[in-house]
C-alpha positions as a Markdown table, in Angstrom:
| # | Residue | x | y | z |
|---|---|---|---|---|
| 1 | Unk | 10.5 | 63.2 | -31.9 |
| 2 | Unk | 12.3 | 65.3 | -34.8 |
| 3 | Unk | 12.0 | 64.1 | -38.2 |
| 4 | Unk | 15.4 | 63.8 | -38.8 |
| 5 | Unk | 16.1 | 61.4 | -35.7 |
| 6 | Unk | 12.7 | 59.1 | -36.4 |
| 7 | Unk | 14.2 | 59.3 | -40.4 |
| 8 | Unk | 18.0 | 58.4 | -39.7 |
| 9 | Unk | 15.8 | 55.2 | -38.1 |
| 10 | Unk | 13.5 | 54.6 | -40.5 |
| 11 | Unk | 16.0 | 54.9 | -43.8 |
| 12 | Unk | 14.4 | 57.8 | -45.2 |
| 13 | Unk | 16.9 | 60.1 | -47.1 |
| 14 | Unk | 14.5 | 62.9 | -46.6 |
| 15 | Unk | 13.3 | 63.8 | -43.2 |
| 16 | Unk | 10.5 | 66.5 | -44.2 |
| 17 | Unk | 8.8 | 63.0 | -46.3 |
| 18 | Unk | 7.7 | 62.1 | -42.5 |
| 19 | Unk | 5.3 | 65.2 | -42.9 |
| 20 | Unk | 3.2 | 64.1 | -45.8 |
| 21 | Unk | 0.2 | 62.4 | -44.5 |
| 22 | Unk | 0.6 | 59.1 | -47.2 |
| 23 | Unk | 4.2 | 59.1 | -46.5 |
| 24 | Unk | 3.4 | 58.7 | -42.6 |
| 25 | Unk | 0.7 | 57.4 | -42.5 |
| 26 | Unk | 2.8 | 53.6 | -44.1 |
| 27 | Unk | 5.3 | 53.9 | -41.7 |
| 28 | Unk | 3.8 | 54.4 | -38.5 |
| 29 | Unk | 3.8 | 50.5 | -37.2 |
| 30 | Unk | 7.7 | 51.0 | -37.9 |
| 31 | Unk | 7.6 | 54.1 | -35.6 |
| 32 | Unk | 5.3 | 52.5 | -33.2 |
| 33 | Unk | 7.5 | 49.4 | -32.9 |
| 34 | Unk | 10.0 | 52.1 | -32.3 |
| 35 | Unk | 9.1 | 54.0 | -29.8 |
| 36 | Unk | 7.7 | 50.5 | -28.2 |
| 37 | Unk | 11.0 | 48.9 | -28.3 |
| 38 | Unk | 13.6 | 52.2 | -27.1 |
| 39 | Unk | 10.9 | 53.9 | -24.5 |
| 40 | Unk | 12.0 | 51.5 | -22.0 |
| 41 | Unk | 8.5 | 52.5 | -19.9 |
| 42 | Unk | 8.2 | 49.7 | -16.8 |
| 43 | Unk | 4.5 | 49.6 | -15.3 |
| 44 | Unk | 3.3 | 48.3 | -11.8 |
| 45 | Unk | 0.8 | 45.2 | -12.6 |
| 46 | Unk | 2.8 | 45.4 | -16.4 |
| 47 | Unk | -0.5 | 46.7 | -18.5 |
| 48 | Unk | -0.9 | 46.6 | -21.4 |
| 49 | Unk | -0.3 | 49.9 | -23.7 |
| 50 | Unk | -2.6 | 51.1 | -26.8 |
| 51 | Unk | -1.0 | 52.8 | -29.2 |
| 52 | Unk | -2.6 | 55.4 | -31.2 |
| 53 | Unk | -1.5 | 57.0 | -34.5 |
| 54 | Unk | 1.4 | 59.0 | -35.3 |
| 55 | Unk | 1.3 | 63.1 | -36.2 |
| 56 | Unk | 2.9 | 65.0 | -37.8 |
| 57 | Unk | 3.9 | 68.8 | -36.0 |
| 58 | Unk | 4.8 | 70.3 | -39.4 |
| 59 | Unk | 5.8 | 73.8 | -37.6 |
| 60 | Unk | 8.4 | 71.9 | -35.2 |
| 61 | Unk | 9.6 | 69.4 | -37.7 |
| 62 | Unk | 8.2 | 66.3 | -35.2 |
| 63 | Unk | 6.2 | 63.7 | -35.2 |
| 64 | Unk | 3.9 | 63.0 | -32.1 |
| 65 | Unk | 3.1 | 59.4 | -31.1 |
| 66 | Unk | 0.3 | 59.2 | -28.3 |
| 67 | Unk | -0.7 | 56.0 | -26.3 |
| 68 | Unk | -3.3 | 55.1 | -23.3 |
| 69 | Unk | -2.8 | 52.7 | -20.5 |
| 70 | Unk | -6.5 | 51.2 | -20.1 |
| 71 | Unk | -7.5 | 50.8 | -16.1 |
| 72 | Unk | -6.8 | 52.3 | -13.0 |
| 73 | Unk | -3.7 | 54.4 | -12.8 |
| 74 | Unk | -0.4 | 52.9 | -11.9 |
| 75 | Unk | 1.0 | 53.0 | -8.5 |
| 76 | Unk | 4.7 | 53.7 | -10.1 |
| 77 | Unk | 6.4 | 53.2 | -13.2 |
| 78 | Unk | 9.8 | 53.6 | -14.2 |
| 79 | Unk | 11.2 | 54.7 | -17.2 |
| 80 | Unk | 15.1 | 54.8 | -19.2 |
| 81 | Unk | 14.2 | 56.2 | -22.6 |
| 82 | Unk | 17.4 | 55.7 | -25.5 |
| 83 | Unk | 15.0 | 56.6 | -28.7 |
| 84 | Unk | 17.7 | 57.0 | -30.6 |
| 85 | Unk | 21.6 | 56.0 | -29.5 |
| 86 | Unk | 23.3 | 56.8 | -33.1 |
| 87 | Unk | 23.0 | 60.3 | -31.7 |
| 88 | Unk | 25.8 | 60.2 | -28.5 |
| 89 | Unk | 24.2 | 64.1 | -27.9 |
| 90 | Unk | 20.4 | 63.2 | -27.9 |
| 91 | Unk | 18.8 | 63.9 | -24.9 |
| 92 | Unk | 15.1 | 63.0 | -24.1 |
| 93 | Unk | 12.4 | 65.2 | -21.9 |
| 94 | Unk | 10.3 | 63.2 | -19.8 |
| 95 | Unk | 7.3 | 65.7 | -18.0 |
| 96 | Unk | 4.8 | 63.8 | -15.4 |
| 97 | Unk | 1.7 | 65.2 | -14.6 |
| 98 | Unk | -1.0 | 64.5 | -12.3 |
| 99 | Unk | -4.6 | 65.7 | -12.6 |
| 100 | Unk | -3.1 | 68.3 | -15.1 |
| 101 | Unk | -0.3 | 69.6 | -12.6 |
| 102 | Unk | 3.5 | 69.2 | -13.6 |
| 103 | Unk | 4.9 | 66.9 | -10.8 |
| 104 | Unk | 7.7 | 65.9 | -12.3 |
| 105 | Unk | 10.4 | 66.3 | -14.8 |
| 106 | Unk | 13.5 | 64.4 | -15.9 |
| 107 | Unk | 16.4 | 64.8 | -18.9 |
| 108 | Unk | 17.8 | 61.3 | -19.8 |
| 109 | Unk | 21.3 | 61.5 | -22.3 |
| 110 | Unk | 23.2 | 58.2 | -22.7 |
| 111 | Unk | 24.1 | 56.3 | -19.6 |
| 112 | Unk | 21.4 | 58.0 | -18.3 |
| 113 | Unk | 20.0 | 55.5 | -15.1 |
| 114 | Unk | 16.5 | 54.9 | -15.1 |
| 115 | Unk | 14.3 | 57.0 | -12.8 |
| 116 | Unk | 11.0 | 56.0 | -10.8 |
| 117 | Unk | 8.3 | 57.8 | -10.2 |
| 118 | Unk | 5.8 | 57.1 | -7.7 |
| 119 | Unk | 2.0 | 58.2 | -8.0 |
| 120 | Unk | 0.7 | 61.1 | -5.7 |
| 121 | Unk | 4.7 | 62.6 | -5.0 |
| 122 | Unk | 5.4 | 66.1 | -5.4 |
| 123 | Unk | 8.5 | 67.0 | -6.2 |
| 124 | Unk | 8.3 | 70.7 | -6.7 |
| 125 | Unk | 10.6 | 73.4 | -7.1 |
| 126 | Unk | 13.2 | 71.5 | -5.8 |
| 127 | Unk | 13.4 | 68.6 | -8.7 |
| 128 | Unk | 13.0 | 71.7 | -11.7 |
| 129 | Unk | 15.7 | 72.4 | -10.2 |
| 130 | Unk | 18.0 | 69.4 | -9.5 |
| 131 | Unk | 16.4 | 69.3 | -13.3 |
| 132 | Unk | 18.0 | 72.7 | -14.8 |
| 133 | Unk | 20.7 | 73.8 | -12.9 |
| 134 | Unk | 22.7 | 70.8 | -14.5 |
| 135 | Unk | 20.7 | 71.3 | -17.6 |
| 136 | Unk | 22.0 | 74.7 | -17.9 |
| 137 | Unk | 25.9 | 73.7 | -17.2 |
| 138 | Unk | 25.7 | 71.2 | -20.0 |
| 139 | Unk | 24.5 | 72.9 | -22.3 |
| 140 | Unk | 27.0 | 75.9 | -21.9 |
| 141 | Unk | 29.7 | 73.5 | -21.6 |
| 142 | Unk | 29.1 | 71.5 | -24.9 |
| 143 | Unk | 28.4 | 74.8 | -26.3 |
| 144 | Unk | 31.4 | 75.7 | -28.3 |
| 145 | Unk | 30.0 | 78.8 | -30.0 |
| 146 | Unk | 29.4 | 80.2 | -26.7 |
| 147 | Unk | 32.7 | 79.5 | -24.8 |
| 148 | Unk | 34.4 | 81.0 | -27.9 |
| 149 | Unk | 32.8 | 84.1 | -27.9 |
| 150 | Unk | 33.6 | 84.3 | -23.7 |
| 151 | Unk | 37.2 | 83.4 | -25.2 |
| 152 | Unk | 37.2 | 86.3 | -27.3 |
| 153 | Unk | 36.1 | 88.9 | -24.6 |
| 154 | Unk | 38.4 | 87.5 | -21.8 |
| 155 | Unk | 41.7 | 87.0 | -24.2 |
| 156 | Unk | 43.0 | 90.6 | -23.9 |
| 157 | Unk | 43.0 | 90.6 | -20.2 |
| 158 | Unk | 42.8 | 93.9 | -18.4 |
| 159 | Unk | 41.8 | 94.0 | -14.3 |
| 160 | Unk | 39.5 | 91.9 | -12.3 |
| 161 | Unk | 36.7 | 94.2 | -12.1 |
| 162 | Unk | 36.8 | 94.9 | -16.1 |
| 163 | Unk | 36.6 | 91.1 | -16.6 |
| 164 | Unk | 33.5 | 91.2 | -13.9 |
| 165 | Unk | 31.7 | 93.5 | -15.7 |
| 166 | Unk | 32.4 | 92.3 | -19.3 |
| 167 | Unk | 30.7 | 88.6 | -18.0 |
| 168 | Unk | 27.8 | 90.5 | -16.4 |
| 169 | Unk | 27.0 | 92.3 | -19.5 |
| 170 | Unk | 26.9 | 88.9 | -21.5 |
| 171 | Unk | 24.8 | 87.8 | -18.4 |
| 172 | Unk | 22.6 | 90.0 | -19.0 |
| 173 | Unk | 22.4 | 90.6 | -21.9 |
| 174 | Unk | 21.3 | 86.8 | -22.5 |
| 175 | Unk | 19.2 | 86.4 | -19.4 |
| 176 | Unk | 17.0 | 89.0 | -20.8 |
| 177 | Unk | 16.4 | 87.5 | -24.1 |
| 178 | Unk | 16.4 | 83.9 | -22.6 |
| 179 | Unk | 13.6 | 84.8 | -20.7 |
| 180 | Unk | 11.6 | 86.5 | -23.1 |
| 181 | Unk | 11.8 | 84.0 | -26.0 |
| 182 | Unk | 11.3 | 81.4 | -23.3 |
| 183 | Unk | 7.8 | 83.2 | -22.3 |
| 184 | Unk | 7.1 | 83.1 | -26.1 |
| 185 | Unk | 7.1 | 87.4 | -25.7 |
| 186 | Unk | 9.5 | 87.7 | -28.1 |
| 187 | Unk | 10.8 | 84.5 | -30.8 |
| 188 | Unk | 13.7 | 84.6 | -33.4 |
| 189 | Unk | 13.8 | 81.6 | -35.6 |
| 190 | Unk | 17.0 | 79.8 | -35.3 |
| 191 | Unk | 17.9 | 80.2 | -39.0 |
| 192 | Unk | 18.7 | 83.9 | -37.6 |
| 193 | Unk | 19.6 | 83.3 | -34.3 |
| 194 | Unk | 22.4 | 80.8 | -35.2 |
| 195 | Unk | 24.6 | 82.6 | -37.8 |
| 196 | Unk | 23.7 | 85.9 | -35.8 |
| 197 | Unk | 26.0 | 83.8 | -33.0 |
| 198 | Unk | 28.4 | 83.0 | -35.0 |
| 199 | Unk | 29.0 | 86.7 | -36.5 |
| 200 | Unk | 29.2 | 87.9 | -32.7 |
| 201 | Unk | 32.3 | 85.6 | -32.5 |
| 202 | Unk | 33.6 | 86.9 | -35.5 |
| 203 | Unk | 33.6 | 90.9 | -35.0 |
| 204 | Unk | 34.9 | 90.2 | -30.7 |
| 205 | Unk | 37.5 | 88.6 | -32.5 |
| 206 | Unk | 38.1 | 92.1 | -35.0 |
| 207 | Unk | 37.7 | 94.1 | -32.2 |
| 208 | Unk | 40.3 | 92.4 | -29.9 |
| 209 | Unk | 42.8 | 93.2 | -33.3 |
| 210 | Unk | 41.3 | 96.6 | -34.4 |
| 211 | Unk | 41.1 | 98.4 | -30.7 |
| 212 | Unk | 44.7 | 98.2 | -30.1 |
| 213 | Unk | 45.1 | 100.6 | -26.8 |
| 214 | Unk | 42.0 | 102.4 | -28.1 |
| 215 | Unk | 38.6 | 102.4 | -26.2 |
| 216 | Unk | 38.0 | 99.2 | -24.6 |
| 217 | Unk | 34.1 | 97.9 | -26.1 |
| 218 | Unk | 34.1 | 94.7 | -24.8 |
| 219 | Unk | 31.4 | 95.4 | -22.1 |
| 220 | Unk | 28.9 | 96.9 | -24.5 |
| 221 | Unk | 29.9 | 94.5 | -27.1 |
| 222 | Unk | 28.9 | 91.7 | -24.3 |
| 223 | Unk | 26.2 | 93.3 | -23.5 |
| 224 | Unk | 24.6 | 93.4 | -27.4 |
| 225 | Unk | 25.8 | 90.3 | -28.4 |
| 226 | Unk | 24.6 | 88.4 | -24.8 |
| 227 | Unk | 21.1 | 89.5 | -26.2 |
| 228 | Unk | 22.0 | 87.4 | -29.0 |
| 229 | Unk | 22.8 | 84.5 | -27.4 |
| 230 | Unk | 20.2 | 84.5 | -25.2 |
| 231 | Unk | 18.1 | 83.5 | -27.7 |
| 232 | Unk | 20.2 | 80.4 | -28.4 |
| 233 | Unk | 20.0 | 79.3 | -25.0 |
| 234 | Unk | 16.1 | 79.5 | -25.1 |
| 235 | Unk | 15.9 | 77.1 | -28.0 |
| 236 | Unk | 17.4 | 74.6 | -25.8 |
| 237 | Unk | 14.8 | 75.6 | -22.6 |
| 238 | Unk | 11.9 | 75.5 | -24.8 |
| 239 | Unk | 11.9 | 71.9 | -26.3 |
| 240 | Unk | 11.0 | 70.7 | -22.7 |
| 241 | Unk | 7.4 | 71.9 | -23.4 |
| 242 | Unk | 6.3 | 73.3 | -20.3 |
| 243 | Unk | 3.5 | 75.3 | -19.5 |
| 244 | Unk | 3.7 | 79.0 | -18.4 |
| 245 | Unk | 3.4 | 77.6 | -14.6 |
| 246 | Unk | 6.3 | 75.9 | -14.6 |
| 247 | Unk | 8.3 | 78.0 | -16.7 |
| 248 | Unk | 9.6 | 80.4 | -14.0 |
| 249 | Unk | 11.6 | 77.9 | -11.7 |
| 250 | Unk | 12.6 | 76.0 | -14.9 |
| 251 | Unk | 13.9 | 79.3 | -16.3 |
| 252 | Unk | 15.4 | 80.3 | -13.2 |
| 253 | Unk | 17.7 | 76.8 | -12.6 |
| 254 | Unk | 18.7 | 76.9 | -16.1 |
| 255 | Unk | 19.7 | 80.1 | -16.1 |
| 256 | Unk | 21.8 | 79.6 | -12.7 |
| 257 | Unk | 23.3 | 76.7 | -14.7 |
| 258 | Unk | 24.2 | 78.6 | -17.5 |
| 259 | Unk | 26.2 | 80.6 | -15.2 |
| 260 | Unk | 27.7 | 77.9 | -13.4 |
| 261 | Unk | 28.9 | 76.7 | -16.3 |
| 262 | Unk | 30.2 | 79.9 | -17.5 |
| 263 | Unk | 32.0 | 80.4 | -14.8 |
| 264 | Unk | 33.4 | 76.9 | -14.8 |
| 265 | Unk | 35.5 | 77.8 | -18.2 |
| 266 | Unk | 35.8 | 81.7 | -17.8 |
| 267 | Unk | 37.5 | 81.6 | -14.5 |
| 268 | Unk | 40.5 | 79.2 | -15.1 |
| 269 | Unk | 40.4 | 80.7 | -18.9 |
| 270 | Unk | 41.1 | 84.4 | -17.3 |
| 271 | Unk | 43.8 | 83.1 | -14.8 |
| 272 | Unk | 45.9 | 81.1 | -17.2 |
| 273 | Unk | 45.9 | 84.3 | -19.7 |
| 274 | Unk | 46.7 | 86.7 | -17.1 |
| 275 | Unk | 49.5 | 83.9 | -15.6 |
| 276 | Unk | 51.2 | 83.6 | -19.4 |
| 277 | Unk | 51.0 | 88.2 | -19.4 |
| 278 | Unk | 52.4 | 88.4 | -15.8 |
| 279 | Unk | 55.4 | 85.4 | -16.9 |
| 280 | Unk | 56.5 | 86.7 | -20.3 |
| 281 | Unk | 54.1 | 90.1 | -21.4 |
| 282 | Unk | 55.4 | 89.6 | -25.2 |
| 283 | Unk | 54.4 | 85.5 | -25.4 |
| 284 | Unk | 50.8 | 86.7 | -23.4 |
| 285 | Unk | 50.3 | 89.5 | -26.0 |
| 286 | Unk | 51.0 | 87.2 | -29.3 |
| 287 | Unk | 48.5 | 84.2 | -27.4 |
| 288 | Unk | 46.0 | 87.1 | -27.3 |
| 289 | Unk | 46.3 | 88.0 | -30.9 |
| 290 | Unk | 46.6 | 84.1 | -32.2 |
| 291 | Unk | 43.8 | 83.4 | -30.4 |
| 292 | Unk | 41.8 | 86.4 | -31.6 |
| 293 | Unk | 42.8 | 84.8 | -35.2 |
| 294 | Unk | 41.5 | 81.6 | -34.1 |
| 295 | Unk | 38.2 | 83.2 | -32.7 |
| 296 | Unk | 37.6 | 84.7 | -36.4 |
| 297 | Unk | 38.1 | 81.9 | -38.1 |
| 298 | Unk | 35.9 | 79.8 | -36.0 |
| 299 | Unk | 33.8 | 82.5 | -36.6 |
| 300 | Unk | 33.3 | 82.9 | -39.8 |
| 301 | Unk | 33.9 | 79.0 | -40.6 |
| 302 | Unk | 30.3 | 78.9 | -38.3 |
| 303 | Unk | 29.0 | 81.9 | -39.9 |
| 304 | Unk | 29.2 | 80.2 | -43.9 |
| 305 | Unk | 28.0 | 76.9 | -42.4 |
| 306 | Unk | 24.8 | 78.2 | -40.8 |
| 307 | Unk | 24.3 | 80.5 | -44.1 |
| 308 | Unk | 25.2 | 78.1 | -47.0 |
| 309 | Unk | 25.7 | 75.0 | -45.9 |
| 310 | Unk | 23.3 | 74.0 | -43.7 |
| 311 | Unk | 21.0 | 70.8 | -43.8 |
| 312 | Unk | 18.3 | 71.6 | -42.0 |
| 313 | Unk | 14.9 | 71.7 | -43.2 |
């Protein structure tokens, strides 16, 4: 869990306190009482759990709270995890494996139903991917960032095969990047990755002002800036945790449902703009260059938040 959820819990003012080893080292019956209480784990024959201590994972910000169930192995168990509910957008990753292989994987949210699992199944490729796929489409979708930037590239119009090529440059132009940070080939920390994000917004925004009836750059500015991005979608794919054999279906259905997603808000976005041009040119042509404002803004408000203002540790 990170530090600043398992603080909000505990009353601590100051998250990175959970990292000192005396500091930790007091509160951990809270934690485990925590974690005990919110896990919402259901064993066949109803064992009973032994808890062991709390780490601290001072290079991810987490703590780490192990336990054994003494005996034979349960048959099934069932589990509806809701660690920490003051967060509507938490979302817990649940990996089973058996004998060391990855059998199955599950993402609860709130409202999430409980889910079963049944010793000796194998899901396979097919549950990563009933996994990511929707993985992929929520994350994209509760992305704002992201759909702004796709905003910014679709709001001065222009044919259905320019619009096609300016979303598969961003595609990619992140798929590349998602892949490779996901691999652990190549990492950014977040502190640059997220106001470099946030600055892409900002200049497709200038360009869409600047270019007038100029050279159109949006496909090579997709294609840069999707490299960008990519490496904000991996952040999301990587706190699952999984190891380097399961990381190439998992990385596969999330990218798919990144798309999905993407397509879900480009599509309608890019017929409504070019239904306002086709209706009244001069009201289309002043939406584009409001909204263009807009992206900028948003922007740059992202850009001075991520720089100065932010409250991560």
């Amino acid at each position: 869990m990170h530090v600043i959820d398992a603080a909000h819990e505990l009353g601590l003012k100051d998250p990175a306190a959970l990292l000192d080893h005396e500091t930790l080292e007091a509160r951990q019956a809270e934690i485990v009482r925590l974690i005990e209480q919110r896990l919402g784990l259901e064993l066949t024959g109803k064992p009973a759990i032994q808890w062991g201590e709390v780490n601290a994972m001072a290079d991810a910000k987490a703590l780490q709270v192990s336990f054994v169930i003494p005996g034979k192995p349960p048959g099934s168990f069932a589990v509806r995890p809701n660690l920490f509910p003051y967060d509507s957008q938490h979302q817990s990753f649940v990996n089973v494996y058996e004998q060391g292989k990855l059998t199955q994987q599950w993402i609860f949210a709130k409202g999430s139903a409980p889910s079963t699992y049944f010793a000796g199944s194998r899901s396979g490729a097919t549950a990563v991917i009933r996994t990511f796929v929707p993985a992929g489409i929520h994350h994209i979708l509760i992305g704002p960032d992201h759909l702004l930037f796709l905003l910014g590239l679709l709001l001065m119009g222009g044919s259905f095969r320019q619009l096609v090529k300016i979303v598969t440059a961003f595609t990619i132009g992140h798929s590349i990047t998602l892949s490779l940070a996901a691999l652990d080939i190549v990492t950014l920390p977040s502190t640059l990755v997220e106001p470099a994000i946030a600055l892409t917004i900002v200049i497709v925004g200038a360009d869409n002002l600047l270019r007038g009836q100029g050279r159109d750059l949006r496909f090579w500015l997709a294609l840069a800036f999707g490299l960008i991005h990519g490496f904000g979608f991996a952040s999301v794919l990587k706190e699952f945790g999984l190891p380097q054999s399961a990381l190439g279906w998992s990385l596969f259905s999330f990218n798919v449902g990144v798309e999905l997603g993407q397509l879900t808000f480009a599509v309608p976005v890019a017929l409504l703009l070019a239904g306002l041009r086709r209706w009244n040119p001069a009201l289309g042509k002043r939406a584009a260059i409001a909204g263009s404002v807009v992206v900028i803004g948003a922007g740059a408000f992202w850009f001075i938040q991520r720089v100065f203002l932010s409250g991560e540790i």
